[in-house]
N, C-alpha and C positions, 0 to 999 in steps of 0.2 A: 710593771712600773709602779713607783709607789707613790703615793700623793704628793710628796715635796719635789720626785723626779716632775709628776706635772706639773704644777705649779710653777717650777723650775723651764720649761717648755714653754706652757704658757706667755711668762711673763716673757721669754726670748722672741716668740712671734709678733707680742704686742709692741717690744722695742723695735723690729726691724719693718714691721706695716708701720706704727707710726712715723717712723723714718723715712721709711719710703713716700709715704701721705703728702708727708712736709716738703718733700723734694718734690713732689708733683705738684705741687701746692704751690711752691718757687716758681717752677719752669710758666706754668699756668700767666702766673702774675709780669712774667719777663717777656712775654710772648707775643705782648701787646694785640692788638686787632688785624693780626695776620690771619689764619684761618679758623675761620667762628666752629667750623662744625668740627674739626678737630681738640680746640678749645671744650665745648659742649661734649665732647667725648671723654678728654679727659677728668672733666669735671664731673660727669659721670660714673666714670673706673673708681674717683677719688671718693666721692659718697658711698659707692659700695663697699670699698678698703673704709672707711669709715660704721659702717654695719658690722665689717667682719672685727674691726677692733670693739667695738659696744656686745657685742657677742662672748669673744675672750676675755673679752673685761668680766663676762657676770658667768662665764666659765670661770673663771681663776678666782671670785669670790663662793662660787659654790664650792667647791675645791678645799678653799682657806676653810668655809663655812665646817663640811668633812671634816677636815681635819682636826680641829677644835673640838667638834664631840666624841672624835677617839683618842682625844686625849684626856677628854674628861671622865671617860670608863674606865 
């Protein structure tokens, strides 16, 4: 796979977890004070989908980063 295919990857999973985040992030906020630990769980799943995007994020700038010095050679 070559670097723009990742990058290209990358940037796909980072659209569809933020997506998803956001959507979780809705339901959370519509949900009102019905069930706390359920509530508390999602908000949980939601910080870890939040890790896993802060991760790809500094995957796909190392990646860019790559790419730029083989192009400078």
């Amino acid at each position: 796979m070559s670097i723009e295919d990742e990058i290209r990857q990358v940037e796909e999973d980072l659209a569809r977890l933020r997506a998803e985040n956001k959507d979780m992030r809705d339901q959370i906020r519509t949900m009102g004070a019905t069930d706390q630990i359920e509530i508390s769980a999602m908000i949980s799943q939601s910080d870890e989908q939040l890790e896993l995007i802060a991760e790809l994020e500094r995957r796909r700038d190392r990646l860019m980063e790559k790419q730029k010095e083989e192009g400078a050679h």
